[in-house]
C-alpha positions in Angstrom: 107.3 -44.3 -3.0 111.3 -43.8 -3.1 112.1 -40.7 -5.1 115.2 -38.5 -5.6 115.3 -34.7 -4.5 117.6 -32.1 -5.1 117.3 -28.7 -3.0 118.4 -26.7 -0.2 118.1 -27.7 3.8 115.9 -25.0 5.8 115.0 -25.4 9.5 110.9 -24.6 9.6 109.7 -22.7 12.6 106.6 -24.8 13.2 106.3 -25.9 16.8 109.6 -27.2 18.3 110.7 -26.7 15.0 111.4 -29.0 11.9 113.8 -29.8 9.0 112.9 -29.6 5.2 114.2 -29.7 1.8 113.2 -27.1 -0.6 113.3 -28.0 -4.4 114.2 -25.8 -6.9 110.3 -25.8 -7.9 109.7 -24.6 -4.6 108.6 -27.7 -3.4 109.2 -28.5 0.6 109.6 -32.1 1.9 109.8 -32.7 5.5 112.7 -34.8 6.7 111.5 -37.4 8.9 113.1 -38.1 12.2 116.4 -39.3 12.5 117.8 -38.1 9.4 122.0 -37.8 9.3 123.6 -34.8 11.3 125.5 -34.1 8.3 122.2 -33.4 6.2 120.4 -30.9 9.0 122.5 -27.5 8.6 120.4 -24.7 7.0 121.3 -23.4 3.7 123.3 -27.1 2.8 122.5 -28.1 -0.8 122.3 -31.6 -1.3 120.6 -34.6 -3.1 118.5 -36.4 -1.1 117.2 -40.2 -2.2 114.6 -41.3 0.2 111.0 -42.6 0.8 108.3 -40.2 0.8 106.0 -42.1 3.9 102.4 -41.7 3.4 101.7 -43.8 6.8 103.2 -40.7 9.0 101.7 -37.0 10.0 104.0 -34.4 12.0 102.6 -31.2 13.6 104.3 -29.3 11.3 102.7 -29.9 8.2 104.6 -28.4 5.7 104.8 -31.1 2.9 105.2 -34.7 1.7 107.5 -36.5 5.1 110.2 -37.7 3.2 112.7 -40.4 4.7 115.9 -40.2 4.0 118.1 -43.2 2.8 121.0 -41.8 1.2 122.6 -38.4 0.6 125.1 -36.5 -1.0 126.0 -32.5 -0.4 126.3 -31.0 -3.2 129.0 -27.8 -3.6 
């Protein structure tokens, strides 16, 4: 399912640790592996338009995996 998501990057604690986007709603996507450099800072803001994949689990847990396919930071 390809969806559009705009919140704020936070690196999760969970095991080795894990990045996620937070919605404004409060809801948390995970960023699947081998999203861009440029995305994984905490605190960035950005619009994210991706694939939430429904064939992966992660140790972490935290929420939809969500695959990135484009980006843009927003100020």
């Amino acid at each position: 399912m390809s969806i559009n998501v705009t919140g704020t990057i936070e690196r999760k604690g969970f095991g080795p640790g894990t990045w996620a986007i937070v919605t404004e709603k409060g809801e948390t996507y995970e960023l699947y592996q081998g999203a861009p450099d440029e995305l994984l800072k905490s605190g960035v803001k950005a619009k994210i338009k991706g694939e939430v994949r429904d064939d992966v689990m992660t140790f972490a847990m935290i929420g939809p995996v969500l695959e990135v396919k484009s980006f843009e930071v927003l100020d």
